[in-house]
C-alpha positions in Angstrom: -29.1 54.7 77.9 -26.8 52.9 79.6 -29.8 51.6 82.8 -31.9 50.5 79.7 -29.0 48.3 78.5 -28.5 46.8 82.0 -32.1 46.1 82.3 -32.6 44.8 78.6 -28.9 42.5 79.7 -30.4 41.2 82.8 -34.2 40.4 81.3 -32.5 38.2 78.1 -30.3 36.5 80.9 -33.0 35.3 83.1 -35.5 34.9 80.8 -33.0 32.9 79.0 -31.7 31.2 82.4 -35.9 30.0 82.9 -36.6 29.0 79.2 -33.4 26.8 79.4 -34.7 25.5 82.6 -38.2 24.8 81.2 -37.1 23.5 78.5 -34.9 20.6 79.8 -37.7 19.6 82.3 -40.6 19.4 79.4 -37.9 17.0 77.6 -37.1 14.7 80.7 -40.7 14.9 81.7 -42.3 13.3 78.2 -39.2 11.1 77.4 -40.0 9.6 80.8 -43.7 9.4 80.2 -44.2 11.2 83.2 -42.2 9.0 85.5 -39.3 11.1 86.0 -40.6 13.7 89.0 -43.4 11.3 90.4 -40.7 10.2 93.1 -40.3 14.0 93.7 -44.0 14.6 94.1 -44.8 12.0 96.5 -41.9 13.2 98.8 -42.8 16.4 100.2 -38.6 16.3 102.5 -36.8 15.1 99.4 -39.3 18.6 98.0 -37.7 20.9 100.5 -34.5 19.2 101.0 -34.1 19.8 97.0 -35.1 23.5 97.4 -32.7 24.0 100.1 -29.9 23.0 97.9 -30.6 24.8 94.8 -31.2 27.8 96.7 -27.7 27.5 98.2 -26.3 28.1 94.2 -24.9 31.4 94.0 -26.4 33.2 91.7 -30.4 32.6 90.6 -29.5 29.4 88.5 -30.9 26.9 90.9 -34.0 29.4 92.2 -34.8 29.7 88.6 -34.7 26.0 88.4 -37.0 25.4 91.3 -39.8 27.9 90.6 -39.7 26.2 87.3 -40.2 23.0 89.3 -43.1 25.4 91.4 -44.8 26.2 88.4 -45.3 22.9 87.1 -46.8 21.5 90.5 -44.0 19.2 91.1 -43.0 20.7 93.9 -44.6 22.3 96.9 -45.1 25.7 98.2 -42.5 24.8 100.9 -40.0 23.7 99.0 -40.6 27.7 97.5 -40.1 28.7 100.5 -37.0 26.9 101.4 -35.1 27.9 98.5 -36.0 31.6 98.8 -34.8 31.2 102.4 -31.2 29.5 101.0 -31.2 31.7 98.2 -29.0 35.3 98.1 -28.9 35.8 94.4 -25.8 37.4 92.9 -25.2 38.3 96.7 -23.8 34.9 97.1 -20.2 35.9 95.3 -19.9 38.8 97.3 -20.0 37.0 100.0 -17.8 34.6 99.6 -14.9 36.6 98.0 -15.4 39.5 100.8 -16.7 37.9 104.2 -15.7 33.8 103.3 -15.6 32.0 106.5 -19.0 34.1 107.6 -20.2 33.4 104.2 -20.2 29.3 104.9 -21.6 29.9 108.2 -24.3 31.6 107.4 -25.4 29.1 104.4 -25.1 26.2 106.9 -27.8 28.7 109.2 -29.9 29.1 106.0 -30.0 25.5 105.0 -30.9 24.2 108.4 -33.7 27.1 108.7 -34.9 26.4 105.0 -35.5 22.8 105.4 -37.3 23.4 108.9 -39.5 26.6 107.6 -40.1 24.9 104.6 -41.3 21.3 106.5 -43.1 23.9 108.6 -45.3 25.5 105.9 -46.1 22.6 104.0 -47.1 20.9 107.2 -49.3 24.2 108.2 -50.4 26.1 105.0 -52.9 23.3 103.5 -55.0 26.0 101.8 -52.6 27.9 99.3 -54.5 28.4 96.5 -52.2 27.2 93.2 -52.6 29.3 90.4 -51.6 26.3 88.1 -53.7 24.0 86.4 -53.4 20.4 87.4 -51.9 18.9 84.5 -49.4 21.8 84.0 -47.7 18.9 81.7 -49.6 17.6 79.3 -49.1 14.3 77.9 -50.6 13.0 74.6 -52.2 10.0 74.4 -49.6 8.4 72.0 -46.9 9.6 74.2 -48.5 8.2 77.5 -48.3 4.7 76.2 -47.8 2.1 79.0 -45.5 0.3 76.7 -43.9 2.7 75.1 -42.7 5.0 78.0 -41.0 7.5 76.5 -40.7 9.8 73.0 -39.4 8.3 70.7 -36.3 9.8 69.0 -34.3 8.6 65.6 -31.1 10.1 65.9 -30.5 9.4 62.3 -32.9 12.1 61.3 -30.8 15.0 62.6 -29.7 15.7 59.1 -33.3 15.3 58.0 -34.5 17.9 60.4 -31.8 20.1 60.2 -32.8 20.0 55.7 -35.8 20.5 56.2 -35.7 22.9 58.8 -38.9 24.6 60.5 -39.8 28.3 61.7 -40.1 26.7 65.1 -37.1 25.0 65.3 -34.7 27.4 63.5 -35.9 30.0 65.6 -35.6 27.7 68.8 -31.6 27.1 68.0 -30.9 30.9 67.0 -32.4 31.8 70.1 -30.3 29.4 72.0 -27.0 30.8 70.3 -27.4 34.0 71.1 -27.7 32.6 74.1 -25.0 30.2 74.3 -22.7 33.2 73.3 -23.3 35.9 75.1 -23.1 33.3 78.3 -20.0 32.0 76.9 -18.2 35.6 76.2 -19.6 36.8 79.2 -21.3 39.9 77.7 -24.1 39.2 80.2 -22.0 39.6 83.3 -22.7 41.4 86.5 -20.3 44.1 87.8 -19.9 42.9 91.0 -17.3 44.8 91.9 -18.1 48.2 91.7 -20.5 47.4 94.8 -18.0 46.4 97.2 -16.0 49.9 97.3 -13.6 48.5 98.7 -14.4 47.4 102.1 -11.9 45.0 103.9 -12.6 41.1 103.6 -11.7 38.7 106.6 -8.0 38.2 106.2 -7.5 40.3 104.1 -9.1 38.4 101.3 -9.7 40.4 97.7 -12.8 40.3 95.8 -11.5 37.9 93.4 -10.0 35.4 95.8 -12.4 32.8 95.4 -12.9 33.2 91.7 -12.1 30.1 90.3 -15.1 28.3 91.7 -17.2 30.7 93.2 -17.5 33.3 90.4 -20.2 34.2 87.8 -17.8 33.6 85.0 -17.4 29.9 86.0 -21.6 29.6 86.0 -22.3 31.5 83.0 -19.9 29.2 81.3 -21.3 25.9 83.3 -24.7 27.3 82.0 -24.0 28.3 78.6 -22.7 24.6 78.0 -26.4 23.1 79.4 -27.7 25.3 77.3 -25.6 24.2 74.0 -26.9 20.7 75.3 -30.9 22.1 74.9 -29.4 23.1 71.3 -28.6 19.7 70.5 -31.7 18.2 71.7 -34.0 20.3 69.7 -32.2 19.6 66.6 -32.6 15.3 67.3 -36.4 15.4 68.5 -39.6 15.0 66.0 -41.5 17.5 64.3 -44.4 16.8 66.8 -42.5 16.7 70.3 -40.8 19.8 69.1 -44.3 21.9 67.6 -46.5 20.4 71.2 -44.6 20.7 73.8 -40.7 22.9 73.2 -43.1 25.4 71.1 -46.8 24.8 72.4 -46.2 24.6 76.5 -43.1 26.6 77.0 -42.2 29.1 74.5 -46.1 30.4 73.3 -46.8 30.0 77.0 -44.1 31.3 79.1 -41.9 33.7 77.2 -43.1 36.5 75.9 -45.0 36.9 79.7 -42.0 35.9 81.4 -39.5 38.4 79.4 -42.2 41.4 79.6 -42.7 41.1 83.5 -39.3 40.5 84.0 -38.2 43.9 82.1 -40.9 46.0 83.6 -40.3 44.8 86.9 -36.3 45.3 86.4 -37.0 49.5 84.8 -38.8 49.9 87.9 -36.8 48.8 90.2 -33.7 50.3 89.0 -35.2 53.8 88.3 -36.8 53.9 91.8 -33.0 53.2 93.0 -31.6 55.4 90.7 -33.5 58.5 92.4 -33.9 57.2 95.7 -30.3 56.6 98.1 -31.0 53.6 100.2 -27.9 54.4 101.6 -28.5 57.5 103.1 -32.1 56.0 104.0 -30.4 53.4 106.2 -27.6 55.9 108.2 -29.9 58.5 108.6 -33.7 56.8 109.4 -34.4 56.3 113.0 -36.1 52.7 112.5 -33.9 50.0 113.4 -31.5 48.7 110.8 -33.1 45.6 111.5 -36.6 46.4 109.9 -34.7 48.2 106.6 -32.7 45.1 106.0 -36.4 43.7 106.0 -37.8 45.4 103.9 -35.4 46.4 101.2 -34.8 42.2 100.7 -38.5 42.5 99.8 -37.3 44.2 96.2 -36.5 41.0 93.8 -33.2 42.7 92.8 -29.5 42.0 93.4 -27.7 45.6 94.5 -29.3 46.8 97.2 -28.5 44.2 99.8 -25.0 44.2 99.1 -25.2 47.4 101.7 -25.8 45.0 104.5 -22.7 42.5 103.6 -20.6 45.8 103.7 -22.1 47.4 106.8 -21.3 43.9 108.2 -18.0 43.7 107.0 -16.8 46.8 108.4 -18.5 46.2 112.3 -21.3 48.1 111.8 -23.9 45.7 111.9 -24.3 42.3 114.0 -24.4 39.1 112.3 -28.4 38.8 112.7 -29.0 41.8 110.8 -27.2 40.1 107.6 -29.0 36.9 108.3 -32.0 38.8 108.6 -31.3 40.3 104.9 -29.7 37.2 104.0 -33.5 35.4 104.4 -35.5 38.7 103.2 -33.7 38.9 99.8 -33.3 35.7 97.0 -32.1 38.0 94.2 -33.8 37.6 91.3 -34.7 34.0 91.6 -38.7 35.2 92.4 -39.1 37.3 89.2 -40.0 34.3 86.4 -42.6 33.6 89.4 -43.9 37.2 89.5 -44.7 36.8 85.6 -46.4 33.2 86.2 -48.2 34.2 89.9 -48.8 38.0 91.5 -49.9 36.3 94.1 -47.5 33.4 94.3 -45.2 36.0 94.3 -46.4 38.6 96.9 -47.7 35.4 99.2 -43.9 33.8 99.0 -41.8 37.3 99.8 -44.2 38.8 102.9 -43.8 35.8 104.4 -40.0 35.3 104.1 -39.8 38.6 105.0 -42.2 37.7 108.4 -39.4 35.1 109.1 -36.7 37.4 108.4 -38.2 39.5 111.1 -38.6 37.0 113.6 -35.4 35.5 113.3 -33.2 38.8 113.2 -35.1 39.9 116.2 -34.5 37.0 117.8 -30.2 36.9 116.8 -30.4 40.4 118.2 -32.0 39.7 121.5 -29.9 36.9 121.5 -27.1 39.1 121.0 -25.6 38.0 118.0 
């Protein structure tokens, strides 16, 4: 009972976490006419350098943000890449309460290796097929008006809306303050803790050392107010905005697939772990350490990497086997994408996972 309330938890908060995202960018995107994310488009650095940074977020906030981004066609499949490379999900506030000063070296190496891989495979990888129509936006005629150049909004009708409330929009803000408070109270919170088991941190650093701004509390809150922001914008926008694009594009579209995908994927995931020690797998399987840190960042799932920050943090592993993971792995930042794109999905993770490869065999022949 208690797996199926941690996987039901975790697929309301990133379902949530996307439909937020989506949400906001459908807004900006028609009250700009469009305008807003052309600059983006037509700058396939500003692309990567943008994926980069989000993925450096802890926690899958920003990666949710970017494949959101992905899945609209405003940004490339590089910049994908380069925030999966940046990314380390959950893993990222481990990191920095247990192994600190590693933890900022090693997102300086990820940065500078996302922007380059991701330059890299926009540069190279002309044919990747899109699974997205063109105009993943749409804009109405009335709404694309040169002169008009946004969506127009009376403020002065909130009461009105709010009397003569819809099904859409009722249902869109109960949603959101579910939302809103269980982000707020924290009742959708990871138990980071009780992955660590204890191992020493450098200096002698405790789990919660860097809490105050690097913990999960401090984003759920950060998040839950963006989302009470969402709240307020759905109760000021017109019947039409709200029907065509909040209801039409993003939640008949995108939720119901993204939630569904995102729970299967999760009761998989967690019962194949539940009955199969990766653990024991790594101390007691003759293949190099370097290949299972590899492969087991391949699973869109925060837990099982957290071996490889421990392993590290007691001596047992060199610092390119954690990098190596550290690339491999993005959390659950790929999942919405798994929903949208199987093979978006599969596509993006072998061939991190190909980089991972290379570069950990390269820190280890290097002898780091």
């Amino acid at each position: 009972m208690e797996l199926i309330t941690d996987v039901l938890k975790n697929a309301f908060l990133i379902t949530g976490l996307v439909m937020v995202m989506m949400l906001l960018i459908e807004y900006f995107n028609i009250q700009s006419n469009g305008r807003m994310f052309s600059r983006l488009e037509r700058s396939p650095f500003g692309q990567v350098l943008l994926g980069a940074l989000l993925g450096l977020i802890p926690g899958c906030i920003g990666g949710f943000a970017l494949v959101s981004l992905f899945t609209h066609r405003i940004v490339s499949f590089g910049a994908l890449i380069a925030m999966m490379i940046a990314a380390t999900g959950d893993e990222a506030f481990i990191l920095l309460a247990v192994i600190p000063k590693t933890a900022l070296l090693l997102n300086l190496v990820l940065f500078l290796l996302a922007i380059v891989v991701g330059l890299l495979v926009d540069r190279f990888v002309k044919r990747f097929p899109t699974p997205f129509t063109q105009q993943h936006f749409v804009l109405h005629e009335h709404e694309g008006c040169a002169h008009s150049g946004s969506v127009k909004i009376n403020f002065r009708k909130i009461a009105h809306n709010l009397r003569h409330i819809s099904f859409e929009r009722a249902l869109l803000l109960f949603g959101l303050l579910l939302f809103v408070l269980s982000m707020l109270f924290g009742l959708l919170e990871h138990d980071h803790a009780a992955h660590v088991h204890g191992e020493t941190c450098d200096h002698g650093h405790h789990h919660e050392a860097m809490n105050f701004l690097f913990s999960e509390r401090w984003m759920n809150v950060l998040f839950g107010l963006l989302s009470i922001v969402v709240m307020a914008l759905i109760t000021v926008v017109d019947q039409h905005f709200l029907e065509e694009h909040l209801w039409g594009h993003i939640i008949k579209k995108h939720f119901l697939r993204i939630f569904l995908w995102t729970l299967g994927a999760l009761l998989f995931i967690q019962l194949f772990l539940q009955y199969f020690d990766v653990t024991e797998w790594i101390s007691d399987n003759p293949l190099p350490i370097l290949l299972a840190a590899v492969l087991i960042g391949i699973i869109p799932e925060s837990g099982p990497h957290i071996i490889f920050i421990t392993l590290f943090a007691s001596g047992h592993i060199p610092f390119s086997v954690l990098l190596a993971s550290s690339i491999s792995q993005n959390g659950h930042t790929t999942l919405p994408l798994l929903a949208e794109s199987k093979r978006g999905f599969l596509s993006a993770k072998l061939l991190c996972a190909v980089i991972a490869l290379v570069v950990g065999l390269i820190g280890l022949v290097l002898g780091y």
